[in-house]
Legacy VTK file of the C-alpha trace (Angstrom):
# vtk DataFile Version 3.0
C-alpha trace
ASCII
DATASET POLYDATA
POINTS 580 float
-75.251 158.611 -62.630
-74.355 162.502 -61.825
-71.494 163.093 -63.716
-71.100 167.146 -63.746
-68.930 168.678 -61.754
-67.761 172.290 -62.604
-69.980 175.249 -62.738
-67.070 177.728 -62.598
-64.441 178.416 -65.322
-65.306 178.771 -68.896
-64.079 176.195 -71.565
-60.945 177.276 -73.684
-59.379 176.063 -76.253
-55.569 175.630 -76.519
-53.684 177.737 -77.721
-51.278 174.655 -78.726
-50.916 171.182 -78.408
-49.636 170.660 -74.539
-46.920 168.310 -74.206
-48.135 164.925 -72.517
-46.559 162.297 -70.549
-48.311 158.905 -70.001
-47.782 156.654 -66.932
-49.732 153.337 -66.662
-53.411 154.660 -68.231
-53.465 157.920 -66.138
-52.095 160.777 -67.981
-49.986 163.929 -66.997
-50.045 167.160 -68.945
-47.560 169.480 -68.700
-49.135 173.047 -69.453
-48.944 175.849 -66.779
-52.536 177.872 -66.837
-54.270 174.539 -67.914
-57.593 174.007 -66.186
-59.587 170.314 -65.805
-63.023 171.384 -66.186
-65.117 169.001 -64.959
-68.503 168.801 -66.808
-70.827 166.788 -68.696
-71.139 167.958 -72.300
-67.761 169.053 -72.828
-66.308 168.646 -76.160
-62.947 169.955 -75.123
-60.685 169.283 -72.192
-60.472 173.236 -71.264
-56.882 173.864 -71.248
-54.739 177.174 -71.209
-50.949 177.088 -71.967
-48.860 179.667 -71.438
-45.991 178.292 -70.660
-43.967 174.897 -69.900
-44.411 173.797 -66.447
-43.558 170.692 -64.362
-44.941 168.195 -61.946
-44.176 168.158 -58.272
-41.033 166.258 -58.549
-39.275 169.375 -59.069
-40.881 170.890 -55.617
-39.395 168.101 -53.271
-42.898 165.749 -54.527
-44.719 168.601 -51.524
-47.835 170.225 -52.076
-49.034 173.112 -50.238
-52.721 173.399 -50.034
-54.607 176.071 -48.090
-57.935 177.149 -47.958
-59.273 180.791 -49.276
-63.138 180.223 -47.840
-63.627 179.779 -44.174
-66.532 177.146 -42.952
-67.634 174.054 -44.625
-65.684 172.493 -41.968
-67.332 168.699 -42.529
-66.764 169.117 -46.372
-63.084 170.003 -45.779
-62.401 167.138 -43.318
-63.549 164.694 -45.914
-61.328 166.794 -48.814
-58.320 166.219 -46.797
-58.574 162.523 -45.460
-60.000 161.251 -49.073
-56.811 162.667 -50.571
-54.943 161.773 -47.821
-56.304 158.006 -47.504
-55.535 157.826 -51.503
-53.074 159.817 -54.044
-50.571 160.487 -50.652
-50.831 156.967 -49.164
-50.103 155.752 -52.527
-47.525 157.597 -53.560
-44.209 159.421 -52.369
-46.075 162.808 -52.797
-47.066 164.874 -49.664
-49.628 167.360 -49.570
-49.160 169.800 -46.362
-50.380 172.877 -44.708
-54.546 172.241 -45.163
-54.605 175.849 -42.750
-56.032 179.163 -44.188
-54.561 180.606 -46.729
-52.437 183.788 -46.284
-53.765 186.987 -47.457
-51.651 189.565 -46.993
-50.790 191.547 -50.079
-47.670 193.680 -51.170
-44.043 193.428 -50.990
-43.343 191.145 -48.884
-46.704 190.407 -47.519
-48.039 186.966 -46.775
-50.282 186.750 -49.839
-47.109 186.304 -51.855
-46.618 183.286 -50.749
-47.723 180.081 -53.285
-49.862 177.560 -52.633
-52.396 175.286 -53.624
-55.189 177.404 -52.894
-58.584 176.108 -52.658
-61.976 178.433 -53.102
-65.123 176.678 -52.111
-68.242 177.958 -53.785
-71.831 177.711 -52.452
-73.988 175.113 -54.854
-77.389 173.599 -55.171
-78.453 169.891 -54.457
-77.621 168.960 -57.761
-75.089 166.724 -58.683
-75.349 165.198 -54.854
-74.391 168.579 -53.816
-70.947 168.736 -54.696
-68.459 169.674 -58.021
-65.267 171.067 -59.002
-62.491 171.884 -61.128
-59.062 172.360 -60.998
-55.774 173.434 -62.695
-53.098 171.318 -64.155
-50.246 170.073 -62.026
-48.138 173.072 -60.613
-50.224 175.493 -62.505
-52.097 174.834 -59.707
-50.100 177.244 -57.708
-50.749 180.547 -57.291
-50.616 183.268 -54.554
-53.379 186.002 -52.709
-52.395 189.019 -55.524
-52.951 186.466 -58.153
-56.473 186.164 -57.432
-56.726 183.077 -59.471
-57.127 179.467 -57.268
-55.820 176.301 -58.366
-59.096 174.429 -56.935
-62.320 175.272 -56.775
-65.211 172.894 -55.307
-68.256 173.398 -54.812
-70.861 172.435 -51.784
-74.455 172.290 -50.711
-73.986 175.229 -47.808
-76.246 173.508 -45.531
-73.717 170.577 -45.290
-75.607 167.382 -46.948
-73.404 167.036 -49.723
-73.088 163.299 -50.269
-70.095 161.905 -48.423
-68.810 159.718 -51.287
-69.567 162.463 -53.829
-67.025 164.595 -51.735
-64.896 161.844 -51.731
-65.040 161.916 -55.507
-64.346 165.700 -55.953
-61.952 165.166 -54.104
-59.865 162.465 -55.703
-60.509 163.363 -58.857
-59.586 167.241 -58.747
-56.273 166.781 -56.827
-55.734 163.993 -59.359
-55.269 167.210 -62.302
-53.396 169.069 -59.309
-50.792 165.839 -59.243
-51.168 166.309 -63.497
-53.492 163.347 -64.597
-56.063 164.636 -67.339
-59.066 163.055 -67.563
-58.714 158.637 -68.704
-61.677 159.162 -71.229
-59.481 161.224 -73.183
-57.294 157.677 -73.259
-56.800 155.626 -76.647
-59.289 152.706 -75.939
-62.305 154.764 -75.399
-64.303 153.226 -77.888
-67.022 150.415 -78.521
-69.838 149.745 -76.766
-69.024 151.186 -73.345
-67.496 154.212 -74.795
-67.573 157.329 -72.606
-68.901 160.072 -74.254
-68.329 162.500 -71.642
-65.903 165.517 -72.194
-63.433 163.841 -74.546
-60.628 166.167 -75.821
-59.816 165.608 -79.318
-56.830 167.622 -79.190
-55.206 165.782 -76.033
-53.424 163.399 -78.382
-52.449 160.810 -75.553
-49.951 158.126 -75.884
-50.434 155.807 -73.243
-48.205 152.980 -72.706
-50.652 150.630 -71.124
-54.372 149.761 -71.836
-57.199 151.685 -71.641
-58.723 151.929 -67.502
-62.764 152.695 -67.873
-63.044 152.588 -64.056
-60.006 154.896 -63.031
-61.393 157.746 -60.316
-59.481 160.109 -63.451
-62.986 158.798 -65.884
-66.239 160.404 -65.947
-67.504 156.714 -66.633
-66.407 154.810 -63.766
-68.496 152.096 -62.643
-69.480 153.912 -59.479
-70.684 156.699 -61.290
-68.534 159.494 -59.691
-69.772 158.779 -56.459
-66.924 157.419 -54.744
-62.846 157.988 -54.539
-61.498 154.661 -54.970
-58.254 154.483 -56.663
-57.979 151.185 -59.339
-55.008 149.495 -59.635
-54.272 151.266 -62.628
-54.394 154.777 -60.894
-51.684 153.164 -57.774
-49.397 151.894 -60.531
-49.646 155.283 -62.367
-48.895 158.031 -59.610
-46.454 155.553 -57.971
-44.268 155.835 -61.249
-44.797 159.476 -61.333
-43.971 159.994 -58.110
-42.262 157.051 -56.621
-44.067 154.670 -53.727
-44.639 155.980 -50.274
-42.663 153.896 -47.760
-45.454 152.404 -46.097
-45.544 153.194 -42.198
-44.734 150.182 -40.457
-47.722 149.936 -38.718
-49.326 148.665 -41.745
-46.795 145.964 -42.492
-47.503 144.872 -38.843
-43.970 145.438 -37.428
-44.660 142.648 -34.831
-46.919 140.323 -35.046
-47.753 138.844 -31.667
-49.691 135.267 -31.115
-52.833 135.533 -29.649
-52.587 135.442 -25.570
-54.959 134.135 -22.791
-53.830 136.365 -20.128
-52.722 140.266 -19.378
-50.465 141.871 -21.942
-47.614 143.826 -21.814
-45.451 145.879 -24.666
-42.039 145.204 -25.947
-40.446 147.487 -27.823
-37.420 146.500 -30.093
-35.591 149.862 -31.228
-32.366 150.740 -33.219
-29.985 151.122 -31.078
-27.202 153.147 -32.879
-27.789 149.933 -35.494
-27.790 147.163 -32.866
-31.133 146.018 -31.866
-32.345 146.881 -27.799
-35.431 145.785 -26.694
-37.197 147.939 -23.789
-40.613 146.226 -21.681
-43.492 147.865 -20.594
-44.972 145.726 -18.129
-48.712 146.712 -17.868
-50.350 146.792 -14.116
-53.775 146.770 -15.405
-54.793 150.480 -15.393
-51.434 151.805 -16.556
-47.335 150.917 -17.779
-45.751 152.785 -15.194
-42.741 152.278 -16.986
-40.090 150.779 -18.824
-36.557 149.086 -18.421
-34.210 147.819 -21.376
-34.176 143.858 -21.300
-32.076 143.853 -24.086
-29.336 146.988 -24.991
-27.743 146.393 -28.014
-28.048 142.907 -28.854
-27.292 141.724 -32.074
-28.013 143.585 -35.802
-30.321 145.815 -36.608
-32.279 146.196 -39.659
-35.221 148.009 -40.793
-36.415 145.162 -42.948
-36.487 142.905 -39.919
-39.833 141.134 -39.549
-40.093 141.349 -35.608
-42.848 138.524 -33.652
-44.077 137.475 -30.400
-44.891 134.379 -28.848
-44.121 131.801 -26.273
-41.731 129.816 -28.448
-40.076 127.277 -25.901
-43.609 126.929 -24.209
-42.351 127.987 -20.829
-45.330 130.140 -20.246
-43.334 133.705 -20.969
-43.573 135.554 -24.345
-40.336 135.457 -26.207
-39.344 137.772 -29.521
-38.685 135.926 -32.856
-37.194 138.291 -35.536
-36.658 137.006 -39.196
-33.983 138.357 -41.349
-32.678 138.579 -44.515
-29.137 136.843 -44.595
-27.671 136.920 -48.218
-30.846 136.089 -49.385
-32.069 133.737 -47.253
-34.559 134.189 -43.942
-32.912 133.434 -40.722
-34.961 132.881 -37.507
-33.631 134.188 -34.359
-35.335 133.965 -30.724
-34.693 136.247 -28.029
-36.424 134.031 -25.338
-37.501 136.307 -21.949
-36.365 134.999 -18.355
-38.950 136.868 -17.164
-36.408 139.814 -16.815
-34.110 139.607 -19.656
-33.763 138.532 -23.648
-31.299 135.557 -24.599
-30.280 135.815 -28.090
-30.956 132.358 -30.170
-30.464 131.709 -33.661
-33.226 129.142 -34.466
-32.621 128.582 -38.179
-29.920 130.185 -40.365
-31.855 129.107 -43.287
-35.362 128.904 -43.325
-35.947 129.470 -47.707
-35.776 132.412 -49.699
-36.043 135.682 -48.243
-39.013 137.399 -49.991
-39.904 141.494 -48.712
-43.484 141.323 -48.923
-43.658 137.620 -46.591
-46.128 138.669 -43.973
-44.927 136.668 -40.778
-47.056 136.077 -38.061
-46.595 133.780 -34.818
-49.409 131.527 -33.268
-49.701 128.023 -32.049
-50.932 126.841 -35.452
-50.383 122.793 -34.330
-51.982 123.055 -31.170
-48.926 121.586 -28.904
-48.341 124.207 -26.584
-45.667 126.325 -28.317
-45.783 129.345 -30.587
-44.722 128.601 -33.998
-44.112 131.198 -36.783
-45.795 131.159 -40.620
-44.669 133.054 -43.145
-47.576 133.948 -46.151
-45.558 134.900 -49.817
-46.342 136.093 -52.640
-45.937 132.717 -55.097
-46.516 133.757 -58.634
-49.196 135.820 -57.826
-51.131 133.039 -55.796
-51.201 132.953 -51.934
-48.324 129.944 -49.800
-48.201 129.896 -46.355
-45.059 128.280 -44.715
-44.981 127.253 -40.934
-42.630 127.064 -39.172
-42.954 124.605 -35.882
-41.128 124.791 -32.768
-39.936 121.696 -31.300
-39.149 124.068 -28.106
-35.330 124.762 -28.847
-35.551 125.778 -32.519
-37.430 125.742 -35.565
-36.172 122.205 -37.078
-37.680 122.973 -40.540
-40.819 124.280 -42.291
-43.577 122.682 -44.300
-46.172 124.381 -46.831
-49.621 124.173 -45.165
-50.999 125.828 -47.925
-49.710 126.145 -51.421
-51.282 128.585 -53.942
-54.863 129.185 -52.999
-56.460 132.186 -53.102
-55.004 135.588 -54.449
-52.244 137.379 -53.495
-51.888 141.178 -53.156
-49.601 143.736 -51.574
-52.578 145.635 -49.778
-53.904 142.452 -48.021
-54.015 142.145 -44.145
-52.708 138.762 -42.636
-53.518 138.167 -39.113
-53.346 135.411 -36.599
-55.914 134.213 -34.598
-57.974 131.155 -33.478
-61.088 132.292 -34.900
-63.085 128.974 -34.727
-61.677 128.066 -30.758
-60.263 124.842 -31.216
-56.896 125.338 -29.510
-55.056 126.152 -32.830
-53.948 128.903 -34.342
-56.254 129.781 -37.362
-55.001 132.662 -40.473
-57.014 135.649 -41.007
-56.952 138.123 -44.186
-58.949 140.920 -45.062
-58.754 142.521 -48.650
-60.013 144.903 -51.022
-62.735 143.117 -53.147
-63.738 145.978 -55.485
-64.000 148.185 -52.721
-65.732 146.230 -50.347
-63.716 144.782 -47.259
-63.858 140.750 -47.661
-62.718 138.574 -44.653
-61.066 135.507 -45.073
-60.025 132.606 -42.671
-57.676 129.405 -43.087
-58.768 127.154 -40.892
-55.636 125.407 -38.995
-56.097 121.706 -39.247
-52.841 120.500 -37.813
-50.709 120.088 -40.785
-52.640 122.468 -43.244
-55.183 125.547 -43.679
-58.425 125.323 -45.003
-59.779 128.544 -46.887
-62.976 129.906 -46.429
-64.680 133.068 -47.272
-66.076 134.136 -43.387
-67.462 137.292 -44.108
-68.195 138.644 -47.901
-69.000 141.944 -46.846
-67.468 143.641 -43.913
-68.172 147.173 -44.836
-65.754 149.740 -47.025
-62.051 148.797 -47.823
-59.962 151.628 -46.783
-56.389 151.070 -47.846
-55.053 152.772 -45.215
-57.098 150.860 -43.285
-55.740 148.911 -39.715
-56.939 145.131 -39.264
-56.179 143.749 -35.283
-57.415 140.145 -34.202
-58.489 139.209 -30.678
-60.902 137.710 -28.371
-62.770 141.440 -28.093
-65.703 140.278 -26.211
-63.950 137.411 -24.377
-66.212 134.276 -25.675
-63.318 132.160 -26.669
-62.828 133.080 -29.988
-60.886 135.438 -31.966
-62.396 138.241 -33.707
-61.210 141.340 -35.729
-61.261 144.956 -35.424
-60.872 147.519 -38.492
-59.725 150.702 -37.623
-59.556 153.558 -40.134
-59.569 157.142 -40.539
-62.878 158.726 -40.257
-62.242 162.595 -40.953
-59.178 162.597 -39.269
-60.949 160.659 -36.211
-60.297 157.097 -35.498
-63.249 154.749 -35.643
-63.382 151.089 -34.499
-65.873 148.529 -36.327
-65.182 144.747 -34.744
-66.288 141.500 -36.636
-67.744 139.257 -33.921
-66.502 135.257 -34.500
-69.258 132.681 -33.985
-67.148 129.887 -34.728
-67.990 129.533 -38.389
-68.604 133.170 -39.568
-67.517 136.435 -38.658
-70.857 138.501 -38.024
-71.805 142.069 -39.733
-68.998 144.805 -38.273
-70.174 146.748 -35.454
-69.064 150.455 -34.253
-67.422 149.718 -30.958
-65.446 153.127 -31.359
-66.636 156.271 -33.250
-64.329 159.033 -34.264
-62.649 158.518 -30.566
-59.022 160.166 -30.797
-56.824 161.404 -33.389
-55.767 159.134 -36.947
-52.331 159.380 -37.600
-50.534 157.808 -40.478
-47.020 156.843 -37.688
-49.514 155.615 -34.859
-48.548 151.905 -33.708
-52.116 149.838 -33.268
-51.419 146.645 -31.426
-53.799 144.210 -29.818
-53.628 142.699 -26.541
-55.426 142.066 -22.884
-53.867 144.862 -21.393
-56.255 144.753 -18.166
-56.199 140.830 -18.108
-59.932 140.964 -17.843
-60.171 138.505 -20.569
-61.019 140.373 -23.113
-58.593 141.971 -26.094
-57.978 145.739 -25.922
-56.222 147.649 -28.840
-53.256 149.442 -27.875
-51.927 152.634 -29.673
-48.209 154.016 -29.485
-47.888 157.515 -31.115
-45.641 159.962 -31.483
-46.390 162.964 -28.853
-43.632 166.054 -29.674
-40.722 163.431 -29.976
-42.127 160.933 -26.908
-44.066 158.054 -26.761
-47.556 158.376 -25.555
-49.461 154.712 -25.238
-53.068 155.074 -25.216
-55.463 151.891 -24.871
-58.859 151.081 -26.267
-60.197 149.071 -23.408
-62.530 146.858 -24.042
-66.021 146.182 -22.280
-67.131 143.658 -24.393
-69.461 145.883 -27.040
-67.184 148.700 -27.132
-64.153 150.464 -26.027
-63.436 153.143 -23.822
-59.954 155.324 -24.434
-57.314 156.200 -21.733
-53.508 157.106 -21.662
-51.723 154.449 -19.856
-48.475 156.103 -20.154
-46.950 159.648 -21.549
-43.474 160.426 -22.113
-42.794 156.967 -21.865
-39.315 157.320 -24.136
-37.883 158.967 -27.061
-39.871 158.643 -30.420
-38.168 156.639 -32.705
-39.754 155.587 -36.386
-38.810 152.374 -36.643
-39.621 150.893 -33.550
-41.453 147.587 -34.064
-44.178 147.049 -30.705
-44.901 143.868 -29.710
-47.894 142.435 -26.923
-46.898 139.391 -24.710
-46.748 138.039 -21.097
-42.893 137.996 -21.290
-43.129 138.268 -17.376
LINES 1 581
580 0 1 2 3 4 5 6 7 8 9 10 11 12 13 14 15 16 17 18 19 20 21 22 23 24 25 26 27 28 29 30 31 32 33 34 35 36 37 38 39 40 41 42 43 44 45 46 47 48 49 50 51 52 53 54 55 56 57 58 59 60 61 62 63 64 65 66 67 68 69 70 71 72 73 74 75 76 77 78 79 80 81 82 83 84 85 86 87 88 89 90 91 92 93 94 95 96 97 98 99 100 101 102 103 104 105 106 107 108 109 110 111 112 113 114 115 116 117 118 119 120 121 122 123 124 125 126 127 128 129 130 131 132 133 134 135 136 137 138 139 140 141 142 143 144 145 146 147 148 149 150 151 152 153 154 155 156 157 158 159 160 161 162 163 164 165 166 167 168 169 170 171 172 173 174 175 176 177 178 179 180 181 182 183 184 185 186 187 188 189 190 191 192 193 194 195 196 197 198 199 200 201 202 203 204 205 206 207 208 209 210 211 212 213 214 215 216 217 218 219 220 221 222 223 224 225 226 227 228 229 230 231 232 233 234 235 236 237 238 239 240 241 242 243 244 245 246 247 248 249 250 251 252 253 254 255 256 257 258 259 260 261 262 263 264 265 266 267 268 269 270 271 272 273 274 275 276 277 278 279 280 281 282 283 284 285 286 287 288 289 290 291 292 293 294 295 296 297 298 299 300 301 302 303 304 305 306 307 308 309 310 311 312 313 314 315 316 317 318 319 320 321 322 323 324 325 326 327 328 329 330 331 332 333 334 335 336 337 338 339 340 341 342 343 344 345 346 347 348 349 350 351 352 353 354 355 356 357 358 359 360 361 362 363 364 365 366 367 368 369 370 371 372 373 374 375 376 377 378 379 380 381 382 383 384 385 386 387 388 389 390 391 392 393 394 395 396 397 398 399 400 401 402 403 404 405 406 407 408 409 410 411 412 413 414 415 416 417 418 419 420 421 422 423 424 425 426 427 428 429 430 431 432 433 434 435 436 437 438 439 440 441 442 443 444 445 446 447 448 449 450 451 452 453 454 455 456 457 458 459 460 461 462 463 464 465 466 467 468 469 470 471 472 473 474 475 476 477 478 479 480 481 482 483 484 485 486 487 488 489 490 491 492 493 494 495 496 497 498 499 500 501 502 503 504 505 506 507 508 509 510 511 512 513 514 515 516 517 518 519 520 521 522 523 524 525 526 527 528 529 530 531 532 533 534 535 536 537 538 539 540 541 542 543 544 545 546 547 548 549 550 551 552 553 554 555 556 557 558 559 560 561 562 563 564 565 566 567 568 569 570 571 572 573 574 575 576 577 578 579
């Protein structure tokens, strides 16, 4: 297990005791010159106070980072999207700039100017070819006359540094930039798994929860400072420090559309000046040519809104369900398509207790012809799925189809799909099962979902992470796609369905367009050659650009189908449907 990772700055003692705050079993230390010194044999945590200093709260929760040492291009890519895909996905902190930093000196000059600045250094193969070390919260700051960088890592030159050893460096430095010292230095430390590595005597931490052995923050973490998962402990602890990050809607799948046998188009509810309009993109198979507004300020708006889509009245045309929160309680309300137009419905004014974190998702889970909507909750910390069935004019009522089985957590992906092809509407979720992606399916029966593990191991979990369903190779059965940031690239692995299993993830897409933390993913037959494309909506200097994934049955191919195709707005929720 390598566990050294500084070369560079020379152990000091302190000149006093810093002042410490504890959140969750990470720890922040408040000392401006204090340097995390990363390496094995360390009896001291190297620190250097000078004076009181402050965490990034009191800069807006913004860190500038800029680099002093040109190349190492790869390296870099995977320093910026592992804290990126981490501590900043987390957390309401944002780290910006990532250019070159300024070097101009004197009054006035550009080398004034203060910023993270990172210096790489040239290393040897050792320790996987990586290391570094790194100042204190914003004692990490520091300008071109200062001469003096808050960060300094170290890489193999000839670019084989391990990928999850960068990964590593990378988490764990910027984790003293954001002001954790190291967890080892933690009360708890102690019996048999003790971690002797660097412990600072004089740190004299108070923390307010247990000890975390496997937090990225300890030299002893179980995967032996080789990769830059955050633990649970780590999320709780930066998100107190620094608030949590409003998650982009595209991970709390703004609208989740039923699965479709046919060509797709988009639907695009927006906030209208705080009533809801709802714009269509029909699709004519290469392209959307364009848009009108079906609906122009229809009914409330709310940001909360869960938005679906799915043929609720079983006329054939895709119709938008939105659930809201009324005084506490979920209504259901259908806007059902003419084929030209929305008509506003309420369904059910009150359909149980409104919960935030529901994940909603629409699908014909009974088999009968029309689109129903379920509802998964959090129920004491134990999975419930509600449906919802549509007798074709409303949703009369709702029935538990599955009621506390399996775990429930906050970074799990629900999708609908039929995975096994029997006509009904099946539930997929993928999670984070120490750090592996896990894939689960409940099986639609009728009245009630069956839970079964479908694929243990579906490659890396990636919080930030996008999970689609769809028929991608147009057998009959629903599948599902992972998307994720790979160095600021998106990638594409799909999880073929054989009926019973999901097979080992392929790469149908390999670092194929730009990752963006505001793109809209959405899945759909947007060709109608039978087979499920992904769809991406992004925001191009304040317009809408939609790009699509096509799919050829092993892999997809990426055009723009439409540019300037309206004003940006946030909070627009996309849907896919045949609402023609």
């Amino acid at each position: 297990m390598v566990r050294a990772l500084s070369r560079f700055m020379r152990i000091i003692k302190p000149a006093r005791v810093p002042i410490i705050l504890f959140i969750g079993t990470i720890f922040l230390i408040f000392s401006l010159g204090a340097v995390a010194q990363d390496r094995v044999g360390s009896t001291s945590q190297p620190l250097t106070t000078t004076s009181d200093a402050t965490d990034w709260t009191t800069q807006n929760n913004e860190v500038p980072v800029c680099w002093e040492t040109p190349g190492y291009d790869r390296e870099k890519d995977i320093v910026r999207n592992a804290v990126s895909n981490t501590w900043e996905w987390h957390a309401n902190i944002r780290f910006t700039g990532w250019y070159a930093c300024p070097t101009e000196v004197g009054i006035g000059g550009s080398g004034t100017v203060r910023n993270v600045r990172i210096r790489i250094h040239a290393q040897d193969t050792s320790n996987a070819g990586a290391g570094g070390s790194a100042r204190v919260g914003t004692a990490a700051l520091s300008s071109a006359e200062d001469n003096n960088p808050g960060v300094n890592l170290s890489f193999n030159p000839d670019g084989t540094a391990d990928e999850g050893r960068v990964e590593y460096i990378a988490v764990h430095e910027f984790g003293h930039v954001l002001g954790f010292i190291h967890e080892q230095d933690a009360p708890g430390n102690e019996g048999p798994a003790k971690c002797n590595q660097s412990v600072d005597s004089d740190a004299n931490p108070i923390p307010i929860t247990g000890y975390d052995r496997d937090s990225v923050m300890n030299y002893c973490n179980r995967d032996g400072n080789m990769t830059g998962y955050l633990t649970d402990v780590d999320i709780a602890g930066v998100q107190k420090v620094y608030g949590v990050r409003k998650q982009n809607v595209a991970t709390l799948n703004p609208c989740a559309s039923a699965p479709l046998k046919g060509m797709a188009s988009l639907a695009a509810p927006w906030n209208n000046g705080g009533l809801a309009s709802i714009a269509v993109y029909p699709s004519d198979g290469t392209s959307f040519p364009g848009w009108t507004q079906w609906v122009d300020r229809d009914g409330g708006w709310g940001d909360e809104v869960k938005w679906t889509s799915g043929d609720f009245n079983g006329d054939g045309k895709f119709d938008i369900g939105a659930i809201w929160n009324n005084n506490g309680s979920n209504v259901l309300t259908t806007r059902l398509s003419t084929g030209s137009t929305f008509t506003h419905e309420h369904w059910l004014l009150n359909g149980g207790g409104w919960i935030n974190t529901t994940a909603w998702m629409a699908g014909d889970f009974n088999g009968d012809g029309k689109s129903d909507i379920a509802g998964a909750w959090n129920n004491n910390g134990l999975a419930s799925i509600a449906v919802y069935p549509s007798d074709g004019t409303s949703f009369p009522g709702w029935t538990q189809w599955t009621d506390r089985d399996g775990g429930w957590g906050n970074t799990v992906r629900w999708m609908a799909g039929d995975f096994n092809g029997d006509g009904k509407t099946d539930v997929g979720a993928a999670w984070n099962n120490d750090g592996i992606t896990t894939l689960t399916v409940r099986l639609s029966q009728g009245d009630k979902f069956s839970h079964v593990h479908w694929r243990e191991n579906a490659g890396r979990w990636w919080d930030s992470a996008i999970f689609v369903a769809g028929d991608f190779n147009g057998d009959g059965l629903d599948d599902i796609a992972q998307l994720w940031n790979d160095m600021g690239l998106t990638s594409i692995k799909v999880s073929l369905s054989n009926g019973s299993q999901f097979q080992v993830p392929v790469d149908w897409s390999k670092r194929d367009g730009g990752w963006g933390g505001i793109i809209r993913w959405i899945s759909g037959d947007f060709n109608g050659d039978g087979r499920t494309d992904i769809a991406a909506i992004w925001n191009n200097g304040g317009t809408n650009t939609i790009t699509v994934r096509a799919s050829d049955g092993a892999k997809f191919t990426h055009a723009h189908w439409a540019t300037n195709a309206g004003g940006w707005i946030d909070s627009t929720a996309w849907c896919a449907g045949k609402f023609q």
